[in-house]
C-alpha positions in Angstrom: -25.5 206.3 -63.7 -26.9 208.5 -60.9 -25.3 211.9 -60.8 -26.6 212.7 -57.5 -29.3 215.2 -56.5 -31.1 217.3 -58.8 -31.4 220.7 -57.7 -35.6 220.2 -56.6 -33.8 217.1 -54.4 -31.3 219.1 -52.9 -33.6 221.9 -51.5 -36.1 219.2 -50.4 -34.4 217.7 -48.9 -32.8 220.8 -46.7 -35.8 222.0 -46.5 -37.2 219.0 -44.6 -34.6 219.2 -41.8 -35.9 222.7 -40.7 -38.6 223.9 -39.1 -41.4 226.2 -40.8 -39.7 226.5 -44.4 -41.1 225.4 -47.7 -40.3 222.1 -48.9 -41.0 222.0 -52.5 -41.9 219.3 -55.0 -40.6 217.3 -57.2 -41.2 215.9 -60.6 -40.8 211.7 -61.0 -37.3 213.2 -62.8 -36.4 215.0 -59.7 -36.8 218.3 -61.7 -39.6 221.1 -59.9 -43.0 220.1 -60.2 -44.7 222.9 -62.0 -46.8 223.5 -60.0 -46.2 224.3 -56.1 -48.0 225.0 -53.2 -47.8 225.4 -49.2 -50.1 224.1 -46.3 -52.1 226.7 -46.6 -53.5 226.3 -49.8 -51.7 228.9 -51.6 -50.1 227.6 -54.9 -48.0 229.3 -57.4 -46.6 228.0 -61.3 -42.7 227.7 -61.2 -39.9 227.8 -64.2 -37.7 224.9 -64.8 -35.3 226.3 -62.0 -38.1 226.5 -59.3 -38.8 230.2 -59.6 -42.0 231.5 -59.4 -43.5 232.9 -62.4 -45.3 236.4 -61.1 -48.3 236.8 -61.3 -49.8 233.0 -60.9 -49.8 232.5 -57.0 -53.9 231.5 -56.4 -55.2 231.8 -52.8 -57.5 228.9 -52.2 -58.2 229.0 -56.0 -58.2 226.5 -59.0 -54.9 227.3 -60.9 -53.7 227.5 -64.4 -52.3 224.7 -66.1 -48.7 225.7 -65.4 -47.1 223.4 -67.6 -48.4 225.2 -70.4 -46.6 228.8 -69.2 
């Protein structure tokens, strides 16, 4: 029984229809992937609702296991 989109699905997918805005990523569930990053190479841990956690964007660096945030 599919419920429809999961939140992480929904903004995806607007996200992909516009130009230069952040499409984020999603888990094999559909929930945010903890961990998120952009083209160009920044990366950042996120909370269950796709929030970022301050404090863990990396610049071109290794980052923390987020799933353990």
């Amino acid at each position: 029984m599919n419920s429809g989109p999961t939140p992480c699905e929904s903004e995806r997918s607007a996200a992909s229809q516009a130009a230069n805005v952040f499409v984020a990523t999603c888990d094999a569930n559909g929930a945010y992937a903890p961990t998120q990053c952009q083209s160009d190479g920044q990366c950042w841990c996120v909370n269950s609702e796709g929030k970022e956690v301050f404090g863990t964007r990396q610049d071109g660096q290794p980052i923390k296991n987020c799933t353990t945030l």
